[in-house]
Backbone as CSV, one residue per row, in Angstrom:
resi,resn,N_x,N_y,N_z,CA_x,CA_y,CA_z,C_x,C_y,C_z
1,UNK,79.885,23.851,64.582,79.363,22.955,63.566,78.362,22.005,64.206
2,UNK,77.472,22.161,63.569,76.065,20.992,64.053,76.324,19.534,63.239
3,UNK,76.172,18.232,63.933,76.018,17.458,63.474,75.021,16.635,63.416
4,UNK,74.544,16.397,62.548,73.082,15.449,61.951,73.422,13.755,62.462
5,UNK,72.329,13.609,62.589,72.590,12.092,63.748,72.739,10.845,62.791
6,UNK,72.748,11.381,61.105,73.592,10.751,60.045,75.582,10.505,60.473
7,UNK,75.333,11.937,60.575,77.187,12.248,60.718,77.094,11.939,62.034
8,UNK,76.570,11.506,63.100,77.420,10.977,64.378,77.216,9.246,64.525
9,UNK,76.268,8.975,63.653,76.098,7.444,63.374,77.558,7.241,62.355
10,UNK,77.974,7.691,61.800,78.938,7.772,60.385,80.286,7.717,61.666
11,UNK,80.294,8.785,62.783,81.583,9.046,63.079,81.648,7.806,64.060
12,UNK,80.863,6.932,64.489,80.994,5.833,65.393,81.186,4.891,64.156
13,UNK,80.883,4.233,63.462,81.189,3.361,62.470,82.389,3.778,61.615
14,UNK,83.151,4.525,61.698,84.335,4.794,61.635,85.224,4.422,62.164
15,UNK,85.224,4.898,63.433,85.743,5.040,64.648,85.702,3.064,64.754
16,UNK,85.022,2.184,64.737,85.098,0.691,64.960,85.542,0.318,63.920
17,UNK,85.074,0.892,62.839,85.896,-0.013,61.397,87.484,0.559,61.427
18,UNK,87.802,1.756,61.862,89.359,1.800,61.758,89.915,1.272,62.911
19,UNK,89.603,1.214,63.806,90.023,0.513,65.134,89.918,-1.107,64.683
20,UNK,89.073,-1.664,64.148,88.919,-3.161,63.814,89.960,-3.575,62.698
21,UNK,90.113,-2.773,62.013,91.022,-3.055,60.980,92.504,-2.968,60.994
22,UNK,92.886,-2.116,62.090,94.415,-1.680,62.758,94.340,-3.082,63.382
23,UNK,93.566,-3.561,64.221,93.742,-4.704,65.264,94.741,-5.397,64.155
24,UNK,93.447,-5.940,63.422,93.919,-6.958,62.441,94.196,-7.407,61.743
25,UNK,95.328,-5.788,61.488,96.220,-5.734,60.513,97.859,-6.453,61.497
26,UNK,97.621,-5.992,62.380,98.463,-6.440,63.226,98.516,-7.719,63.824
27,UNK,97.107,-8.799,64.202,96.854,-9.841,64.523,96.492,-10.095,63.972
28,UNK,96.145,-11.569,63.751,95.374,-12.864,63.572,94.405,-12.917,63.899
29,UNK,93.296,-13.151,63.391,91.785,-13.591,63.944,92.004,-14.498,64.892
30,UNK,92.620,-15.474,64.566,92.519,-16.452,65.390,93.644,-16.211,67.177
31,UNK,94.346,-15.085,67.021,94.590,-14.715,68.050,93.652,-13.871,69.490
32,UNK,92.796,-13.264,68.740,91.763,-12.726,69.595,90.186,-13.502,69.804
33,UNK,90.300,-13.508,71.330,89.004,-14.660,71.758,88.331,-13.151,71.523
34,UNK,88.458,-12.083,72.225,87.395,-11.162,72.362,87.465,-9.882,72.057
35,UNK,86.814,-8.766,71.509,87.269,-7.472,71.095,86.006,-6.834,71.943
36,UNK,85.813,-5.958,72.323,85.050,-4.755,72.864,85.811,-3.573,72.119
37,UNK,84.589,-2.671,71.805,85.584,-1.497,71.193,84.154,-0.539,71.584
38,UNK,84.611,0.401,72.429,83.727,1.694,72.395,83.433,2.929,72.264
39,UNK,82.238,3.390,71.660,82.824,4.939,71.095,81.783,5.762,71.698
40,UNK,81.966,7.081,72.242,81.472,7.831,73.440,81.129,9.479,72.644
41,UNK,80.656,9.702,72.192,80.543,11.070,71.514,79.835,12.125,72.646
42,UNK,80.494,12.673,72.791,80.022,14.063,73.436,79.729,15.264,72.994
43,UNK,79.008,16.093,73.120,78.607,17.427,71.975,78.265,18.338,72.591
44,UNK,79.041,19.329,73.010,78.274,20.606,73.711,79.119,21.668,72.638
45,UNK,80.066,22.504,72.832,80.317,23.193,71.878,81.000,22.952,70.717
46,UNK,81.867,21.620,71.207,82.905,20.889,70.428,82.769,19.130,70.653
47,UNK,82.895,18.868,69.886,82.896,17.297,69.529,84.310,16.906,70.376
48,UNK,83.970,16.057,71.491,84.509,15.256,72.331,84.445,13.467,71.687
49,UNK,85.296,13.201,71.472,85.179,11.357,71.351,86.444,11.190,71.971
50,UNK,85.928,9.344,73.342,86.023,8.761,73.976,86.121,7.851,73.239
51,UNK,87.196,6.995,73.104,87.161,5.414,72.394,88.083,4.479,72.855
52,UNK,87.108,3.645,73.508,88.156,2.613,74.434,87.801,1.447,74.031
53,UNK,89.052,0.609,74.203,89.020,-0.786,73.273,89.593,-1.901,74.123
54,UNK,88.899,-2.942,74.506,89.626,-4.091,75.356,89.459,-5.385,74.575
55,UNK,90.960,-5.837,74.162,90.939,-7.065,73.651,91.523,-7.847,74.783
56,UNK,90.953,-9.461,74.919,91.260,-10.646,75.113,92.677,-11.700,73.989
57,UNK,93.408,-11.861,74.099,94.146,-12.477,72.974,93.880,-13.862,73.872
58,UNK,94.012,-14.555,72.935,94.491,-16.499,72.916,95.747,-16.361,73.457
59,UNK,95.824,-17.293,74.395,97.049,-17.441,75.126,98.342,-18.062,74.828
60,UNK,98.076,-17.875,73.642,99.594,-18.134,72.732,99.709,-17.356,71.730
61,UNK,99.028,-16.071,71.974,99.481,-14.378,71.546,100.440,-14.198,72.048
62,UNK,101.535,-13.377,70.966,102.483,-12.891,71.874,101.876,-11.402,72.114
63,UNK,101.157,-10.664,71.058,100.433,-9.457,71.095,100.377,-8.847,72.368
64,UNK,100.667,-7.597,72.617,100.326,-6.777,74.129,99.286,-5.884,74.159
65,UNK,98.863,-5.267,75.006,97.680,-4.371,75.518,98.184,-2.930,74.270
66,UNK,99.763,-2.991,73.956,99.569,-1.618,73.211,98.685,-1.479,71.897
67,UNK,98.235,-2.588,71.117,97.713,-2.779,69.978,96.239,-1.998,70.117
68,UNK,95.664,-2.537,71.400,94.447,-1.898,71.908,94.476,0.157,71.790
69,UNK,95.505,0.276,72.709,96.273,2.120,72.725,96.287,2.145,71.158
70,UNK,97.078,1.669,70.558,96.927,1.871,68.823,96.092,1.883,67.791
71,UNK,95.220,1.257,68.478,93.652,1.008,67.512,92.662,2.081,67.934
72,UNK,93.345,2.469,68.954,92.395,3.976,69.709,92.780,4.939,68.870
73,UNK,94.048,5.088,68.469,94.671,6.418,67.979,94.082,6.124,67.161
74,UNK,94.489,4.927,65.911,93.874,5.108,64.862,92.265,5.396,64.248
75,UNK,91.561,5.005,65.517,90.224,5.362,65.463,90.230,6.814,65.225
76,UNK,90.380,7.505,66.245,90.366,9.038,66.302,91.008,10.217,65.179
77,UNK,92.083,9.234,64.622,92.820,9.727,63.404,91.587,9.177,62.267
78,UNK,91.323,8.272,62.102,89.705,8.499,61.184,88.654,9.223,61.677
79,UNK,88.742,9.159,62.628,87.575,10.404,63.058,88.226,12.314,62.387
80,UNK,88.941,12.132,62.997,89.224,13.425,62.471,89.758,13.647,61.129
81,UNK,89.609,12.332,59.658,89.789,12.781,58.535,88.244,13.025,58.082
82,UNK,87.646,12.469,58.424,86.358,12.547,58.322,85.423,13.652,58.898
83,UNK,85.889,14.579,59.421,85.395,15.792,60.070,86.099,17.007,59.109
84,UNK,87.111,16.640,58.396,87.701,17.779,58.043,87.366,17.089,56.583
85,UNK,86.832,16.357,56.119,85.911,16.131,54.489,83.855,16.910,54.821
86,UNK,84.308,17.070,56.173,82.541,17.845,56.210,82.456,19.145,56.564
């Protein structure tokens, strides 16, 4: 399957809006000083995505590093509903 640089702009803005929205469904805005979230698409015969996410919390988070691991999955789990609607 070929993808149009529509559908790989589409699968990165996915990929941050479901990852952004898991965060902070789980946190508080006001718990996170900082979010980085990155998405890595690779394309040779098969669609490879890389999505790594480093949050900062306020130091009176109790929140842990797994929320970050969780916002990854959930990225990739929108990535791949969105591949199987094209």
């Amino acid at each position: 399957m070929e993808l149009t640089d529509e559908q790989v702009d589409k699968i990165s803005e996915i990929a941050v809006s479901s990852a952004h929205d898991f965060i902070f469904s789980k946190v508080s805005k006001k718990e996170v000083v900082d979010i980085d979230i990155s998405v890595k698409l690779y394309y040779n015969e098969e669609l490879d995505v890389d999505v790594s996410i480093d949050i900062i919390f306020d130091n009176l988070s109790s929140a842990g590093a797994k929320i970050a691991d969780d916002a990854a999955d959930c990225a990739l789990e929108g990535i791949e509903k969105y591949l199987a609607q094209i």
